[in-house]
VOMI-567929 format. One line per field, with one value per residue (C-alpha): x, y, z; residue in one letter. Coordinates in steps of 0.1 Angstrom, whole numbers. Example, Ala and Ser with C-alpha at 12.3 -4.5 7.8 and 13.67 -1.06 7.14 Angstrom:
! residues 2
east <- 123:137
north <- -45:-11
up <- 78:71
res <- a:s
! end
This chain:
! residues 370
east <- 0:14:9:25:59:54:54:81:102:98:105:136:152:147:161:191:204:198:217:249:249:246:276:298:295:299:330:348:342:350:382:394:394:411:438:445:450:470:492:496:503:477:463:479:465:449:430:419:398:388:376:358:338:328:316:295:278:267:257:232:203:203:208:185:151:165:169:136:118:129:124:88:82:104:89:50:53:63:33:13:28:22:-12:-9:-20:-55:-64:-51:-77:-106:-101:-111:-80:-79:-53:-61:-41:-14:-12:-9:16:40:38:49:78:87:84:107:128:124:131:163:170:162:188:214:203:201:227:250:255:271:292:304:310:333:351:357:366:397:403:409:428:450:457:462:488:506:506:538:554:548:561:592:619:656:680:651:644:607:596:567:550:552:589:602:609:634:638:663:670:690:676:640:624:582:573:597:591:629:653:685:714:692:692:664:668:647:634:618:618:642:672:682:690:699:702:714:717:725:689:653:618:581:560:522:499:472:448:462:475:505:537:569:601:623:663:687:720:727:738:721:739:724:739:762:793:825:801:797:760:768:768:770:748:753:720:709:674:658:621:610:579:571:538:520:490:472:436:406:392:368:343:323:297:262:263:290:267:245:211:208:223:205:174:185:196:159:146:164:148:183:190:208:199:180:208:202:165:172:199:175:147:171:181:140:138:147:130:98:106:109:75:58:80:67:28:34:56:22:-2:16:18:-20:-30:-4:-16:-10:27:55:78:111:92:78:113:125:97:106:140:129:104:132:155:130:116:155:164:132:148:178:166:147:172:196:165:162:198:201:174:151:123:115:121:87:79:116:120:88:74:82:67:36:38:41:17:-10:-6:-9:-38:-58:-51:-60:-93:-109:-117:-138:-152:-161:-179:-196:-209:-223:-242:-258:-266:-278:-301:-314:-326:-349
north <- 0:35:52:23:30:67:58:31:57:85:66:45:78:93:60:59:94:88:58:69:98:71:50:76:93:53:48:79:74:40:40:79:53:25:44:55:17:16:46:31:-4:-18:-30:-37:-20:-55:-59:-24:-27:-62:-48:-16:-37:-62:-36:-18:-48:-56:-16:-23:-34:-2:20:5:5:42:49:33:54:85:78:74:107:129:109:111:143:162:144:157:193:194:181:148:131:146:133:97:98:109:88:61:52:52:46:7:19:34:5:-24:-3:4:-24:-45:-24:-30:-67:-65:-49:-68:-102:-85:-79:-111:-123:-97:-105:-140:-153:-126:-108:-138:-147:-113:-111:-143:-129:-97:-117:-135:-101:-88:-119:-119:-83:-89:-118:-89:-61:-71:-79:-45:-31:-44:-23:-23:-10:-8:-26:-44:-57:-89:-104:-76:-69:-104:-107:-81:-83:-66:-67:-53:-57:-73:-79:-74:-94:-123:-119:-130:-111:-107:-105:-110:-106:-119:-114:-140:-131:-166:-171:-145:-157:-144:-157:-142:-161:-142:-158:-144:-149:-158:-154:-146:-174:-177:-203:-203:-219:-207:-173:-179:-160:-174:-168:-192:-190:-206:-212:-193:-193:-192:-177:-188:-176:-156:-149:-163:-183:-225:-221:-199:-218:-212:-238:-233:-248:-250:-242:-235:-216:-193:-184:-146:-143:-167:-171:-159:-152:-179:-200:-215:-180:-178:-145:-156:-132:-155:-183:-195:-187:-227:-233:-218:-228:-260:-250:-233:-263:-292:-273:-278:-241:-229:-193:-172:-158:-180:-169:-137:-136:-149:-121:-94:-105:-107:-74:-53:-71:-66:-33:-17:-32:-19:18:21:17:44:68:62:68:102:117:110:124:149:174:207:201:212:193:199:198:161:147:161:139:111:109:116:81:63:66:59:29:15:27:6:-24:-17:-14:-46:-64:-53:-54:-97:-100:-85:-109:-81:-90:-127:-142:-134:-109:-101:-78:-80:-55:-21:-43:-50:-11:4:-26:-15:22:13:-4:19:45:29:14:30:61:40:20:55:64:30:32:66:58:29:47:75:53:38:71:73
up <- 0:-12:22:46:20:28:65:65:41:64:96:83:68:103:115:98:102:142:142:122:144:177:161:153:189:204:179:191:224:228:204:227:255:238:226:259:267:236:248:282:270:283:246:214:181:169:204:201:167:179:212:195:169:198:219:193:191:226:227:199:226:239:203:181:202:209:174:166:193:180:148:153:172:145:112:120:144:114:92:122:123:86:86:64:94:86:52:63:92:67:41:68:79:118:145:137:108:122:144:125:102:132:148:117:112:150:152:121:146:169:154:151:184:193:168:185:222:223:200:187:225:245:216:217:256:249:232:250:279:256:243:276:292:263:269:308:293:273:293:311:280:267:294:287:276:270:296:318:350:346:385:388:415:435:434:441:403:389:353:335:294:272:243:234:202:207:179:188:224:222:249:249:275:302:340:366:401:425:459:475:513:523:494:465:432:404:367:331:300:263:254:272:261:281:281:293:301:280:302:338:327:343:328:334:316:299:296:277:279:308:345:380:409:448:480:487:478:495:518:515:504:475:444:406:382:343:323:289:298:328:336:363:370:369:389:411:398:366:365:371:341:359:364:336:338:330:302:284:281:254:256:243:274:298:286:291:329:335:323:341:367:393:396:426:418:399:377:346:345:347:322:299:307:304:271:255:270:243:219:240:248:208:205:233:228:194:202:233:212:185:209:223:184:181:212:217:195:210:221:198:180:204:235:221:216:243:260:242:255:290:286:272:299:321:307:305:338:356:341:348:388:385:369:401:426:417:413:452:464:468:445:433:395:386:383:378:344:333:357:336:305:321:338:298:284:307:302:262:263:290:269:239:252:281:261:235:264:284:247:246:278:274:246:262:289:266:248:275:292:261
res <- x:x:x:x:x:x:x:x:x:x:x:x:x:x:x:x:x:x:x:x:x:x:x:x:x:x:x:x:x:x:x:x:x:x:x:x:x:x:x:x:x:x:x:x:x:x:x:x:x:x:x:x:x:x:x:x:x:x:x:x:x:x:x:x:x:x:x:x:x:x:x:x:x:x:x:x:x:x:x:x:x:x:x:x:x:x:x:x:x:x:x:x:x:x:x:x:x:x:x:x:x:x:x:x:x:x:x:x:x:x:x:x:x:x:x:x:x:x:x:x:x:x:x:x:x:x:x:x:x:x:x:x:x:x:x:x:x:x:x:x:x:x:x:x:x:x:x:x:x:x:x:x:x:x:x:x:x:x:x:x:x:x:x:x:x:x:x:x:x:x:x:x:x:x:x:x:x:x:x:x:x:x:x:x:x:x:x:x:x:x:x:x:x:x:x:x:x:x:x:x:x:x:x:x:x:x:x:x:x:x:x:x:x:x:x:x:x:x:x:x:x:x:x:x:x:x:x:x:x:x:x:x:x:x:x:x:x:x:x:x:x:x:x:x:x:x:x:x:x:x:x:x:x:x:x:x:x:x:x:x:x:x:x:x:x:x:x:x:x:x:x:x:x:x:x:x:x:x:x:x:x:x:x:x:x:x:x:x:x:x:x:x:x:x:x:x:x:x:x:x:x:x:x:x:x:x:x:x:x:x:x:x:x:x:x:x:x:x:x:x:x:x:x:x:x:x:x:x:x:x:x:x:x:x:x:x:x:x:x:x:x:x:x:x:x:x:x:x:x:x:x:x:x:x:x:x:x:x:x:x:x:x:x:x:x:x:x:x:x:x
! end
């Protein structure tokens, strides 16, 4: 139908030109931070663009119904300042109209979403979490430089290079003072390399060809060993495999977890309402952001999105308390998330019914009194 394309036209334009704006502002900001990482040697350039196209993705929940949202209000609150709403509405095309129109376009959406939320969003949390363990593995490494000292495990490790190749991770003349129960060893070798455990994190460094000195000097428990490869550990402990967020997991496996029924807490349900929550959420923002440019008539166009933005943050900020309210034990699983749903659902529908139930029952009554 010709004037569901003039809708859809008007609103995805509006669409688009919000959300280029929204991923240019989350691009800069994101890659500003980033590159301070980068700067500080916290994050290599690779981990940064990684990191930066990961993290636009997991944003997406929150940008698109945004986008959406005020889409709506700029699109068909300028067809209502310039009166096109009018001839739609008299050439017997009601707010049924309108409805079923928006509402299509927002299920689009929200199949989307869905697609994002439940599938796409833990993969990409995954992955942030390598991201950021492999950068935790590195940072150290970057760190090293040569003719500087380099101190680990709080100073019981003093590592000293003087020269080291990053892309080799190969060092050369190198020294490595070792603090362990009040003694002091010391080892240098020509050339040594960082290595890391992939699956503890541990980081340890490896010599060859080299010497270890123990003791001290001119004393019988000083001693001298020569090696042709020998390993020391640089920290104690790396970081724990075994915690995995909830937000890592696949939604196929929580449902399974919900239902084998054997959950020790409510975290899996909940992960799995907060992720249908923005799908639920575009649809039920559209049909409110439709019913405010139908009955908002007398309220100008800046003041209107101004609005918009205000019940936007609201809406996101009630399930963001409920999501933390369950989480704290303070409210129960159900009804969890779905609360500011139901809260926005009910508005919807009260104000889309009880005026033509109000004008129903007037009329019986109306009739009957004749």
């Amino acid at each position: 139908m010709i004037l569901k394309r003039y809708l859809y036209k008007e609103i995805l334009q509006n669409f688009l030109a919000i959300f280029l704006v929204l991923l240019l502002i989350i691009i800069s900001l994101r890659f500003v931070r980033y590159l301070g990482y980068v700067a500080g040697g916290q994050m290599t350039v690779e981990i940064l663009y990684q990191m930066l196209i990961l993290r636009i993705i997991t944003s997406m929940s929150l940008v698109i119904p945004l986008c959406l949202f005020l889409s709506l209000f700029m699109a068909l609150g300028r067809l209502q300042r310039d009166n096109e709403l009018i001839p739609i509405t008299f050439a017997g095309l009601g707010k049924w109209f309108y409805f079923s129109t928006i509402l299509k376009l927002a299920a689009a959406f929200a199949v989307l979403l869905a697609f994002l939320t439940l599938f796409v969003y833990p993969w990409a949390e995954k992955n942030i979490a390598l991201l950021e363990q492999k950068a935790n593995r590195d940072t150290d490494i970057m760190g090293i430089t040569a003719g500087n000292f380099k101190e680990f495990s709080q100073g019981n490790r003093v590592l000293y290079v003087e020269g080291f190749d990053k892309k080799t991770k190969i060092m050369k003349n190198v020294f490595l003072q070792v603090t362990e129960q009040n003694s002091t060893g010391v080892l240098t070798s020509d050339t040594a390399r960082i290595l890391t455990d992939e699956k503890t994190g541990e980081r340890s460094v490896s010599f060859t060809d080299g010497r270890r000195y123990v003791g001290t000097p001119n004393r019988l428990d000083y001693s001298i060993t020569q090696f042709a490869r020998y390993t020391v550990r640089l920290e104690q402990k790396g970081y724990d495999t075994t915690f995995r967020p909830v937000s890592r997991i696949s939604t196929e496996e929580l449902f399974k977890t919900v239902k084998s029924g054997k959950l020790d807490d409510k975290t899996p349900i909940i992960e799995l309402q907060w992720r249908l929550s923005p799908p639920l959420s575009i649809i039920l923002l559209s049909a409110f952001a439709l019913l405010m440019i139908l009955k908002a008539r007398d309220i100008r166009g800046s003041w209107l999105f101004i609005i918009a933005i205000l019940i936007f943050f609201v809406y996101n900020n009630l399930i963001n308390i409920a999501h933390d309210m369950v989480l704290r034990g303070k409210l129960s699983s159900f009804p969890g998330l779905w609360w500011p749903h139901l809260l926005v659902a009910a508005i919807v529908l009260s104000v889309l019914f009880i005026p033509d139930l109000v004008r129903s029952v007037k009329q019986n009554l109306s009739k009957g009194s004749r």
